[in-house]
C-alpha positions in Angstrom: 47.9 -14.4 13.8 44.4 -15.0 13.2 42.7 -13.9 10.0 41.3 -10.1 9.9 37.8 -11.3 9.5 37.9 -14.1 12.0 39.7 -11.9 14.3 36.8 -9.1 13.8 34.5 -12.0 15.2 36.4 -13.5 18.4 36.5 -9.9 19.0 33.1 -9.4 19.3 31.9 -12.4 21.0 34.4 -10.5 23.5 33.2 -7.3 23.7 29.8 -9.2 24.2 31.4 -11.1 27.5 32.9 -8.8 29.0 31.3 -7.3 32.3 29.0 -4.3 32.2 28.7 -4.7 28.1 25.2 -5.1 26.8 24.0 -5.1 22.9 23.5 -1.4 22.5 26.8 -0.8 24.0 28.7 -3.3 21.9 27.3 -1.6 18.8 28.2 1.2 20.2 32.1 1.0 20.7 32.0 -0.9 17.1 30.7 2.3 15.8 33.0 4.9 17.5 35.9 2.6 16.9 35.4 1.5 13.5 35.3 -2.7 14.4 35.2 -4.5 17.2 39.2 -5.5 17.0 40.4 -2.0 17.1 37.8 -1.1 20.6 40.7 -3.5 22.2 43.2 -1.6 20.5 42.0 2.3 21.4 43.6 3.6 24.2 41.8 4.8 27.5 41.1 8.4 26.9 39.6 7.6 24.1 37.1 5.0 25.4 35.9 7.2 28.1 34.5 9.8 25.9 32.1 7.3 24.3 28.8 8.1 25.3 28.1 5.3 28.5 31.7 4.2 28.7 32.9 4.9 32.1 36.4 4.2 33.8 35.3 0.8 34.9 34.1 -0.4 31.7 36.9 1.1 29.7 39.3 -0.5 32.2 37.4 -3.6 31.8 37.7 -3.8 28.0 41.6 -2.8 28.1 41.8 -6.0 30.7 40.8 -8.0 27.6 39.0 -10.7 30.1 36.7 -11.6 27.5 39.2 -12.9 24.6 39.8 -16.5 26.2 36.0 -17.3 26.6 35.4 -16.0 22.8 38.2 -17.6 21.5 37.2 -21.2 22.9 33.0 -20.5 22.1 34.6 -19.8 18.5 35.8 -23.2 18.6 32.8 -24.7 20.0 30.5 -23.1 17.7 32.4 -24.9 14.7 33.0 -28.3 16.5 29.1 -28.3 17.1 27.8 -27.3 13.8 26.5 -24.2 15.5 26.3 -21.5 13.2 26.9 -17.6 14.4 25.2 -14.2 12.8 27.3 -11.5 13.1 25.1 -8.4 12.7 27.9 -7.6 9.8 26.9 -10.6 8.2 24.4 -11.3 5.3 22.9 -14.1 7.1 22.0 -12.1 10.3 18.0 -11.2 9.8 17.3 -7.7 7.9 13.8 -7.5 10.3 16.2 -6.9 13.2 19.4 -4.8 12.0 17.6 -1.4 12.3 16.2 -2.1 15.9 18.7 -0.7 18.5 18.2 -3.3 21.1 19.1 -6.1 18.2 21.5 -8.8 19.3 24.7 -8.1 17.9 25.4 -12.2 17.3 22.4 -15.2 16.6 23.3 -18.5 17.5 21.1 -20.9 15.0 21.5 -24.6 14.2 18.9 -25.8 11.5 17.6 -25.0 7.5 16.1 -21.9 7.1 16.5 -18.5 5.7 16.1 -15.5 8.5 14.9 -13.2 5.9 11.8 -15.3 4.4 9.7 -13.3 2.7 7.2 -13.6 5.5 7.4 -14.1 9.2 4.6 -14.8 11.8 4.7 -14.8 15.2 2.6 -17.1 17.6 2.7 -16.9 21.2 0.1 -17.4 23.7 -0.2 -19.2 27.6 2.1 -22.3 28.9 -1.6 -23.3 30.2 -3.1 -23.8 26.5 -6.9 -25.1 26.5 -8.4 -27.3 24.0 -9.8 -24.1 22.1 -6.4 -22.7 21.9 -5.2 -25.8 20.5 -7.7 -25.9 17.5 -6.9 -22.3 16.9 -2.8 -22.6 16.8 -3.7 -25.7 14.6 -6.0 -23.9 12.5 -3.9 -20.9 12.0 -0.9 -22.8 10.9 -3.0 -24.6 8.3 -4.3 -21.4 7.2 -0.9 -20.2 6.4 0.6 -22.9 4.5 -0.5 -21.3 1.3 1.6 -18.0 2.3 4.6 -20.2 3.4 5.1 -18.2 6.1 8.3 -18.8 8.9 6.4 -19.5 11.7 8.6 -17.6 15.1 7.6 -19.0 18.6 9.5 -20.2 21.6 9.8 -23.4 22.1 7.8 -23.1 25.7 4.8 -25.6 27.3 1.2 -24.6 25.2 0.7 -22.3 22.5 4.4 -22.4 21.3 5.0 -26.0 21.1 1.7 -26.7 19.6 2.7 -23.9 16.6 6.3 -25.8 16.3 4.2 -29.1 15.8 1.6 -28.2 14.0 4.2 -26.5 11.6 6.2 -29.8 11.3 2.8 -31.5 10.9 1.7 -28.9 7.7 5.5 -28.4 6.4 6.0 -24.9 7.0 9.6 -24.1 8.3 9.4 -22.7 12.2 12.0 -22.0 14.3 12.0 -21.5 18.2 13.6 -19.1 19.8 15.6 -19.5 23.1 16.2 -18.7 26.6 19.2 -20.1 27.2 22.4 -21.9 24.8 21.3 -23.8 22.3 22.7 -27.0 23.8 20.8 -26.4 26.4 16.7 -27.5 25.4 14.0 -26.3 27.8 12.1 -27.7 28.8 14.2 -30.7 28.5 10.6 -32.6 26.8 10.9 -30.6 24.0 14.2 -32.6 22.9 13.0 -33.9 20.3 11.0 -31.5 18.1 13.9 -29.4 18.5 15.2 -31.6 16.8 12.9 -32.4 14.3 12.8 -28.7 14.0 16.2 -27.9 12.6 15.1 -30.2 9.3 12.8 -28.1 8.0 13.7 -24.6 10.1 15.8 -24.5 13.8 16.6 -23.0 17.1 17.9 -19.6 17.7 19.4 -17.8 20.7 21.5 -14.7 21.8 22.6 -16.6 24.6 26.5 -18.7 24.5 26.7 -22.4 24.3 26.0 -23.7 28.1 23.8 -21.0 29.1 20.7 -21.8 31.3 17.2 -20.2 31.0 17.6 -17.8 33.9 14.4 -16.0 34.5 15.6 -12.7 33.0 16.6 -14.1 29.7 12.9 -14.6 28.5 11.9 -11.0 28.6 14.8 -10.7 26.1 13.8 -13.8 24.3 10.8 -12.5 23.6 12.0 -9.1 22.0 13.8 -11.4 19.7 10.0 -13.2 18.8 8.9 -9.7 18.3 11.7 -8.5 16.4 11.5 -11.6 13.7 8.1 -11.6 13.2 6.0 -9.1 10.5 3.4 -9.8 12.6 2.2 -11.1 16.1 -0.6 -13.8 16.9 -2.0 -13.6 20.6 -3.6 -16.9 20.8 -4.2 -17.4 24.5 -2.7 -15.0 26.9 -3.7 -14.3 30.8 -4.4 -11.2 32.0 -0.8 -11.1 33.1 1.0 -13.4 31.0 4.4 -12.9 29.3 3.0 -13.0 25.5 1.7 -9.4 26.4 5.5 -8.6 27.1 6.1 -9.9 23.4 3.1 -7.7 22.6 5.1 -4.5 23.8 8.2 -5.1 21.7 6.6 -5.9 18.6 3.9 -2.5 19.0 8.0 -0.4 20.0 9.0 -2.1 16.8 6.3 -0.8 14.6 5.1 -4.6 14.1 1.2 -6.1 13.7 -0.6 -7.7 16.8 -3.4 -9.8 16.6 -5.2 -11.3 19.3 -7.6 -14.0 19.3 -10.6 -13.5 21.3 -12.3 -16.1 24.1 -14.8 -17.0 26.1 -15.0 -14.1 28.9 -14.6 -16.6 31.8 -11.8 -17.8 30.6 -8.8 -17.2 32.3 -6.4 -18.4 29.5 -8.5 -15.1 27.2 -8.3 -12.7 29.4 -5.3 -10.9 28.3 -6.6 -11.9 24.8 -9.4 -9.9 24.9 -8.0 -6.8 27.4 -5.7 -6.3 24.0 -8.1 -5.9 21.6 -10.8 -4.4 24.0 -7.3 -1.5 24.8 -6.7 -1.3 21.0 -3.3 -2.7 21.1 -4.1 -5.5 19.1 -6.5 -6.2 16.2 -8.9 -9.0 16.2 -7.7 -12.2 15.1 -10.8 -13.8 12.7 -8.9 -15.7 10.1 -5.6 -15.5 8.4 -7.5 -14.6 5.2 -8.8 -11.3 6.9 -5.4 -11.1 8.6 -3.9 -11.1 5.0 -5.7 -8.5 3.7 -5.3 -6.2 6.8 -1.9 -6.5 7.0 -1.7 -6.5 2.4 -0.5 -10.0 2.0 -1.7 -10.3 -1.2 -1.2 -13.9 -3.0 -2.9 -12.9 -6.1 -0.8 -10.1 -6.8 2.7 -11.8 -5.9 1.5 -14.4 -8.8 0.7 -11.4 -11.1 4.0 -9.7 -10.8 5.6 -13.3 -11.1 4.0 -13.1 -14.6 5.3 -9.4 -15.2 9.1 -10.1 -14.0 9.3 -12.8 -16.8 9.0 -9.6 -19.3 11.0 -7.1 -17.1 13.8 -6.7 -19.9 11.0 -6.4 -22.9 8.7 -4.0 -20.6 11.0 -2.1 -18.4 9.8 0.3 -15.3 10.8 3.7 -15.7 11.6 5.7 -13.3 11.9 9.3 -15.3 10.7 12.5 -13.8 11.6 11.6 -10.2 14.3 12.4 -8.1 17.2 10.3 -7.5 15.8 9.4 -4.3 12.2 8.6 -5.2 13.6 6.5 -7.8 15.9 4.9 -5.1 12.5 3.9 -2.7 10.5 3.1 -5.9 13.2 0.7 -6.9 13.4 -1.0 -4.1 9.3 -1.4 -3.5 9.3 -3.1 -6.6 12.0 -5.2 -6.2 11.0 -6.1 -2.3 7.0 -5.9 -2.4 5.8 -4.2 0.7 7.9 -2.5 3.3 8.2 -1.3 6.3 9.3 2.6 6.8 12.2 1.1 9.2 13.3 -1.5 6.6 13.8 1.0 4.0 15.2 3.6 5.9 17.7 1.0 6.8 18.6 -0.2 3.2 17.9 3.5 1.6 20.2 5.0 4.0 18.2 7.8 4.6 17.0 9.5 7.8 13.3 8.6 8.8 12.1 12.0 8.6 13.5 12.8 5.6 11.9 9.4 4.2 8.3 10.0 5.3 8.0 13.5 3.2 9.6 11.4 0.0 7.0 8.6 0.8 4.1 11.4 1.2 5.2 12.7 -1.7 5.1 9.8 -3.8 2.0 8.7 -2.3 0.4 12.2 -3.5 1.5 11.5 -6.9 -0.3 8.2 -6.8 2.9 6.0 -7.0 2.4 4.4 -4.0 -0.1 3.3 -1.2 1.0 3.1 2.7 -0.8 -0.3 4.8 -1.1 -1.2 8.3 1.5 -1.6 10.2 3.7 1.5 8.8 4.2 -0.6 5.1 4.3 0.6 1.9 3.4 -0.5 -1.5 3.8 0.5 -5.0 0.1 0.7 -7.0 
C-alpha cells in the first residue's frame, strides 16, 4: 500500500493522463471529490454531475487507464533527479495557484526558488537583430541590482540571449518548456540548459519523453506569463508568438512592456503595434520600469532597517476590522501585492476585497500601483 500522500500524487499525475482531462478539469474533480485518490474511488453517478464530466470521461476515469503511466513517471521523476510541484505543495509557485488555467503539477530540475521576490519575463522573436541583442543584454544588466528571476523559453533569439546573458551577470533564470524536460529544444541549447540548472533551471507541464508538438507552446507561454510580475516585449513581429504571451499575462492582470524599434523593422513591428494599441507600456529602462511598476530598492533597504526593531516598535493594527487588519498584515509582511495574490492567501472573495482595499486606501493606509498592486504608505 502506498503512503496516503504519495498515493495522493500518482493519483494525480493520473487524473492528468487520462483521456479528455485537462488542468481545469483535474482541479475540478479534486475539488468536488475532496483529493485526487478518492475521484478514482467515487462512484459513477456521482461523477457525472460534476460540472463537464460526461459519461465518457466518468467511464474513462473509473477505467483507471492512467495509474500505470503515473506510477512508472513517479519513478522516473525520482530516478532522474526531476523534481514535481504539486499545486498542494509549498514549492509550487504562489504567482500561479489563483489562475484557473494553472498546471496542476511543474516538472523543474535546477536551484531556484519559484516564489522570488521578483519575476521578469523576456520574450521577443526567434529572428533577434543586433539591436535586440544589446537591449536583452542591457536589460539583464539593469536588473542585477533588483535580483530579479529572469522567466523566458529557452527558444532561438530573444530567449536564449536573456538565459545567457543572465548566466553571464549571475542572476538565476529559468526556461520554460515545450516539451519533457529530457527532451532540450532546440537540441543546441544542451548545454546552457545545463548551465542553467546551477544557478536557476528548466520547467515544464509536460511528462518526461514529451516532444514539442506545435500546440504545446501556446501553453508554454501562459506558463511565461503566469510566472512573471511583469512582461518584457523586446522584439516581436507583427504576428509573432510573444504577443500570444502578451495576451495571458494582460488575462492575468500582469505588466507588459514593449520595447520600441525602428519602423522598418520587421523584428519591431509587433513591438510597436503594442504600445501604439495600449496594451503595453513603453519599455525605456528598467529604472523607469521600476518605478512604474513600484519596485522600489530604497524603500526595501529602509524597512530592512525598521524589521530589526519590529519587537521594540511594533505596528498596530487597532481600530480596524479583523479583516483590514488581515490585508494590512500581510502588505507589510509581503511588500506590494497583487489583488489576486491576496485574495488568494486572504481567502476572501475579490469583490468583497476591493471595497476593504478602497476603504483602507480612503483612510490613507494604503496606495494601489500599476498593474492592480497594492502597497502600504
Amino acid at each position: 500500500m502506498l503512503p496516503s500522500l504519495e498515493n495522493e500524487k500518482i493519483s494525480t499525475l493520473a487524473l492528468i493522463h487520462t483521456p479528455g482531462i485537462g488542468s481545469v478539469t483535474v482541479r475540478q474533480l479534486i475539488s468536488y471529490c475532496g483529493g485526487a485518490s478518492k475521484v478514482f474511488t467515487s462512484d459513477y453517478k456521482k461523477l457525472i454531475k460534476i460540472p463537464g464530466i460526461g459519461d465518457k470521461v466518468a467511464r474513462s476515469i473509473l477505467n483507471g487507464g492512467g495509474f500505470a503511466f503515473a506510477e512508472k513517471e513517479f519513478v522516473d521523476c525520482g530516478k532522474s533527479d526531476t523534481q514535481l510541484h504539486f499545486v498542494t505543495d509549498k514549492t509550487y509557485p504562489g504567482r500561479l495557484k489563483s489562475l484557473y488555467d494553472a498546471p496542476v503539477v511543474l516538472y523543474s530540475r535546477g536551484q531556484f526558488d519559484f516564489n522570488q521576490q521578483r519575476t521578469v519575463g523576456i520574450v521577443g522573436t526567434r529572428q533577434i537583430s543586433e539591436y535586440g541583442k544589446t537591449v536583452t543584454e542591457t536589460i539583464i544588466k539593469e536588473l542585477v541590482p533588483f535580483q530579479a528571476l529572469i522567466v523566458s523559453g529557452l527558444a532561438y533569439g530573444v530567449d536564449i540571449t536573456a538565459h545567457r546573458a543572465c548566466l553571464k551577470n549571475g542572476l538565476p533564470t529559468i526556461g520554460v518548456m515545450a516539451s519533457g524536460l529530457d527532451v532540450i529544444y532546440p537540441a543546441v541549447h544542451q548545454r546552457t540548459a545545463q548551465e542553467m540548472q546551477v544557478h536557476g533551471g528548466i520547467v515544464t507541464e509536460n511528462a518526461l519523453a514529451t516532444k514539442p508538438d506545435f500546440m504545446r507552446f501556446p501553453a508554454r507561454n501562459r506558463i511565461i506569463a503566469g510566472l512573471s510580475d511583469v512582461t518584457i516585449v523586446v522584439e516581436s513581429a507583427k504576428k509573432g508568438g510573444s504577443l500570444i504571451t502578451v495576451e495571458f499575462a494582460q488575462n492575468y492582470h500582469r505588466d507588459v512592456f514593449a520595447v520600441p524599434g525602428n519602423l522598418s523593422s520587421p523584428q519591431s513591428e509587433g513591438c510597436n503595434q503594442l504600445i501604439r494599441d495600449n496594451k503595453a507600456a513603453i519599455f525605456t529602462s528598467v529604472q523607469d520600469m521600476a518605478m512604474a511598476i513600484g519596485w522600489n530598492l530604497d524603500q526595501e533597504l529602509n524597512n530592512g532597517l525598521v524589521k530589526q526593531f519590529e519587537k521594540e516598535i511594533p505596528m498596530s493594527f487597532d481600530g480596524f476590522t479583523q479583516d483590514e487588519g488581515q490585508v494590512l498584515g500581510m502588505l507589510r509582511q509581503k511588500g506590494n501585492m497583487q489583488i489576486d495574490d491576496l485574495s488568494w492567501q486572504s481567502g476572501m472573495h475579490l469583490n468583497k476585497l476591493a471595497t476593504l482595499l478602497l476603504n483602507l486606501e480612503f483612510q490613507g493606509m494604503i496606495k494601489s500601483l500599476p498593474g492592480k498592486k497594492y502597497g502600504l504608505i
